[in-house]
TORPA-4810 file (N, C-alpha, C, O; in nm, 3 decimals):
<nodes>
NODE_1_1.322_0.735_-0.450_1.214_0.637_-0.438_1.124_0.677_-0.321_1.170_0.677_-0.207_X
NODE_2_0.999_0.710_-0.343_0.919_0.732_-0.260_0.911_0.559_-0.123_0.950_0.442_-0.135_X
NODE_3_0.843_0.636_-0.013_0.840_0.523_0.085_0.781_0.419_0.085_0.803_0.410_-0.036_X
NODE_4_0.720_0.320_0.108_0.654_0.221_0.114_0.584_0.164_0.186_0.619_0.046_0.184_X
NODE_5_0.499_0.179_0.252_0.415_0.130_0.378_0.367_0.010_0.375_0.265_0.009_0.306_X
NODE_6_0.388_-0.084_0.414_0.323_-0.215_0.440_0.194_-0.230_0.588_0.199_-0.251_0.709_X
NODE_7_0.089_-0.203_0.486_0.025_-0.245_0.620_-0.072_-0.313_0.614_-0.145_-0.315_0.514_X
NODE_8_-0.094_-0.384_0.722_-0.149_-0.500_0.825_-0.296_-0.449_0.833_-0.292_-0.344_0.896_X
NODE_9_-0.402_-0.474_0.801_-0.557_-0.401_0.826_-0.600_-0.501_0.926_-0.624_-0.603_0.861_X
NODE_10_-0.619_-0.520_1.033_-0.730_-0.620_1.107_-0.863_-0.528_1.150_-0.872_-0.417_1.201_X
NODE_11_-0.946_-0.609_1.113_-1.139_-0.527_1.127_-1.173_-0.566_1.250_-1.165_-0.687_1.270_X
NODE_12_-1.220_-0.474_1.369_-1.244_-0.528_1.452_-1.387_-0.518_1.440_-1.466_-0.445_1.380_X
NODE_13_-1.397_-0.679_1.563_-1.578_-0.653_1.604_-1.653_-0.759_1.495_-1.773_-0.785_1.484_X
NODE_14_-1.524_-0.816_1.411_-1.617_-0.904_1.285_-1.549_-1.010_1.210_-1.429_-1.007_1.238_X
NODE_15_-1.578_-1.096_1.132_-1.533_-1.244_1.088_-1.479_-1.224_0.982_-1.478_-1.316_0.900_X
NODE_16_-1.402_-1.066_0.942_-1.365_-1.064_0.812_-1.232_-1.060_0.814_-1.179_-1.004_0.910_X
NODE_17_-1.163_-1.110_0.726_-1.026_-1.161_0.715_-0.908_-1.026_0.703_-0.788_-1.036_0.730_X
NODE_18_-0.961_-0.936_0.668_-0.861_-0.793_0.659_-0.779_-0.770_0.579_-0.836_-0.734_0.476_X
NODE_19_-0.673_-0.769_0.569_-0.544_-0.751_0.438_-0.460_-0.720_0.516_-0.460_-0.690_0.636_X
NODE_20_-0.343_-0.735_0.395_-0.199_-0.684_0.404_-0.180_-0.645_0.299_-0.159_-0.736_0.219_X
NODE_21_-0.176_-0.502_0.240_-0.130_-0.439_0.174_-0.040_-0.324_0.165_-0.027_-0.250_0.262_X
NODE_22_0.042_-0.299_0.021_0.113_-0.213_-0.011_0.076_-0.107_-0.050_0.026_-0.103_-0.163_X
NODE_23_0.096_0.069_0.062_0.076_0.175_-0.019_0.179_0.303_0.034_0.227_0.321_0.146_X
NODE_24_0.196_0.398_-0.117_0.278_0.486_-0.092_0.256_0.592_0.008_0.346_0.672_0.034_X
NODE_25_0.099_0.600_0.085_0.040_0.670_0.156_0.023_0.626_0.269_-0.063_0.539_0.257_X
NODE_26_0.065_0.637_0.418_0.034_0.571_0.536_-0.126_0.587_0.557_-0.174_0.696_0.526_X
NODE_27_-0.219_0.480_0.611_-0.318_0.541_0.700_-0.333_0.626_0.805_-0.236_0.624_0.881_X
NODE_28_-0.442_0.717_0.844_-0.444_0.788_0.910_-0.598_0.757_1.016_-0.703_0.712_0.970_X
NODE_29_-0.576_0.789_1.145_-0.674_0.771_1.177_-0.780_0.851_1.124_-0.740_0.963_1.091_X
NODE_30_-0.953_0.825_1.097_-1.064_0.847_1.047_-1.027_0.851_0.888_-1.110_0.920_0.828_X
NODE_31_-0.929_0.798_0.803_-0.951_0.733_0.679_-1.040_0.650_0.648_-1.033_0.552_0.722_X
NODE_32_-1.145_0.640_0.550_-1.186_0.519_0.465_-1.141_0.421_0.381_-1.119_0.449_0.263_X
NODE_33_-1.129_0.341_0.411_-1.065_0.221_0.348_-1.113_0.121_0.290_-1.189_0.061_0.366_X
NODE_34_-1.104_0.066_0.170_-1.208_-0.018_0.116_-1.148_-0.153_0.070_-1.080_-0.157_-0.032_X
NODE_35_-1.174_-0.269_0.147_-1.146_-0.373_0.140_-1.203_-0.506_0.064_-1.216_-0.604_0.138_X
NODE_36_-1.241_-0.523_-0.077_-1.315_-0.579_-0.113_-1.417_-0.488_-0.196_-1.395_-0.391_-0.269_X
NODE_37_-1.567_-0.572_-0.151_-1.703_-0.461_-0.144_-1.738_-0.345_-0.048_-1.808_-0.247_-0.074_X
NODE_38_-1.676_-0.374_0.069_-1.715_-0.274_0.213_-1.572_-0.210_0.245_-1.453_-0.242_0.242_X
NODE_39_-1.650_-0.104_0.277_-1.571_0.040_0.353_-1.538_0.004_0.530_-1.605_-0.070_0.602_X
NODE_40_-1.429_0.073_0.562_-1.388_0.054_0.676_-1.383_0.181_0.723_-1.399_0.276_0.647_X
NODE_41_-1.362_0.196_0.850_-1.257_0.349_0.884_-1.172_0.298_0.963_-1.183_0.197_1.032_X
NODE_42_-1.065_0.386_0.950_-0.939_0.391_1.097_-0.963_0.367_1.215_-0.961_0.479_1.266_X
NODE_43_-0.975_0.327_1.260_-0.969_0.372_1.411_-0.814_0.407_1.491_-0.785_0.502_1.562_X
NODE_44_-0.735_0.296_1.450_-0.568_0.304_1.521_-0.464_0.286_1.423_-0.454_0.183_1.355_X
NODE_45_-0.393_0.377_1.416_-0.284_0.302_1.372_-0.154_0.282_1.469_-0.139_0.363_1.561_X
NODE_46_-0.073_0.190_1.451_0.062_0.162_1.538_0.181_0.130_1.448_0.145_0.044_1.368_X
NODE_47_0.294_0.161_1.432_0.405_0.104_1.381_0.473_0.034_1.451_0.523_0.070_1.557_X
NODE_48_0.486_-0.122_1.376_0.515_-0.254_1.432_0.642_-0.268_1.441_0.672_-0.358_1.519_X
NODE_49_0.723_-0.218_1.395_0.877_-0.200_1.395_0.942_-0.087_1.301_0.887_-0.042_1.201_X
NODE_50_1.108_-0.036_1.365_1.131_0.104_1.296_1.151_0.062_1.132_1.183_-0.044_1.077_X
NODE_51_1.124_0.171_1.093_1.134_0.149_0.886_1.277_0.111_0.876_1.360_0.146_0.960_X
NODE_52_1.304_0.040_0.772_1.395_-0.023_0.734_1.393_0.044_0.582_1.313_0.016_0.493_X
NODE_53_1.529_0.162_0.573_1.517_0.196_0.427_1.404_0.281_0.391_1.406_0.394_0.440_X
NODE_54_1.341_0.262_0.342_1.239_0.332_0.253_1.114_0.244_0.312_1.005_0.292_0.282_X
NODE_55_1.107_0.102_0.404_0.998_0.049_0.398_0.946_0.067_0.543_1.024_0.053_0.637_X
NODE_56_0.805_0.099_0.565_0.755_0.116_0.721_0.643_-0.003_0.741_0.584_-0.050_0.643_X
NODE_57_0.627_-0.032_0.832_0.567_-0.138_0.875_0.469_-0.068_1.013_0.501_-0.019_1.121_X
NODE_58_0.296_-0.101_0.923_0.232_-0.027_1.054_0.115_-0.180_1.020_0.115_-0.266_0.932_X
NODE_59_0.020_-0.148_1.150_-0.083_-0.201_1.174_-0.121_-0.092_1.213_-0.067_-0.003_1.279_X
NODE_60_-0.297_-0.113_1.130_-0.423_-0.037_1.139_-0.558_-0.114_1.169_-0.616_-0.195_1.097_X
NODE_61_-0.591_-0.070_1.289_-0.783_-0.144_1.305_-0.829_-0.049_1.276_-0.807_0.070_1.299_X
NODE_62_-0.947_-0.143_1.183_-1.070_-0.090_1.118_-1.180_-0.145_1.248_-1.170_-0.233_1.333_X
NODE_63_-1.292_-0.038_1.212_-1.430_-0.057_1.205_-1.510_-0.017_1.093_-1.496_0.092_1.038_X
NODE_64_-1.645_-0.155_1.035_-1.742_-0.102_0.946_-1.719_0.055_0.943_-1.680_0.110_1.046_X
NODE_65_-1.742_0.133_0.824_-1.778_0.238_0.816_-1.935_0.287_0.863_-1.952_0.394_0.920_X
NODE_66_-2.009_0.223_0.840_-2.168_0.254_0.933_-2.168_0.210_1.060_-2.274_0.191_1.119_X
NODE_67_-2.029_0.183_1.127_-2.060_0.137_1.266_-2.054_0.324_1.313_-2.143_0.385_1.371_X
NODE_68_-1.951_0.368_1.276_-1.938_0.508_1.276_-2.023_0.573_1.394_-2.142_0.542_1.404_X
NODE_69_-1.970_0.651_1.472_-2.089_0.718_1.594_-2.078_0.857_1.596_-2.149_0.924_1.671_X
</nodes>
C-alpha cells in the first residue's frame, strides 16, 4: 500500500479557508496547488507528528500563486 499524506493547507496573507486533504504525493516546497478556482504555491512544509503506518501528517503554507516574487 502506497503512503498516505494528510495534509493541512493554510493560505497565508488571506481570508481563504484552505483544506485538508488526502494525497499519495507529499508537497514540496515551490509546488502549485490548486484549491478550488485559484492556484497557490508552497512556501513551507512541516510534519505535525511522526507517520503512523503508512499515514504522514504534514502542514503546508500557501501563498497566491501571483503573489510569487
Amino acid at each position: 500500500m502506497p503512503a498516505i499524506y494528510k495534509v493541512s493547507y493554510v493560505v497565508s496573507g488571506e481570508d481563504h479557508p484552505g483544506a485538508i486533504l488526502n494525497s499519495e504525493i507529499p508537497p514540496h516546497q515551490g509546488d502549485v496547488i490548486s484549491l478550488g478556482s485559484s492556484d497557490f504555491e508552497v512556501i513551507e512544509v512541516i510534519d505535525l507528528v511522526p507517520p503512523r503506518g503508512d499515514f504522514h501528517y504534514l502542514h503546508a503554507t500557501l501563498v497566491r500563486a501571483s503573489k510569487k516574487d
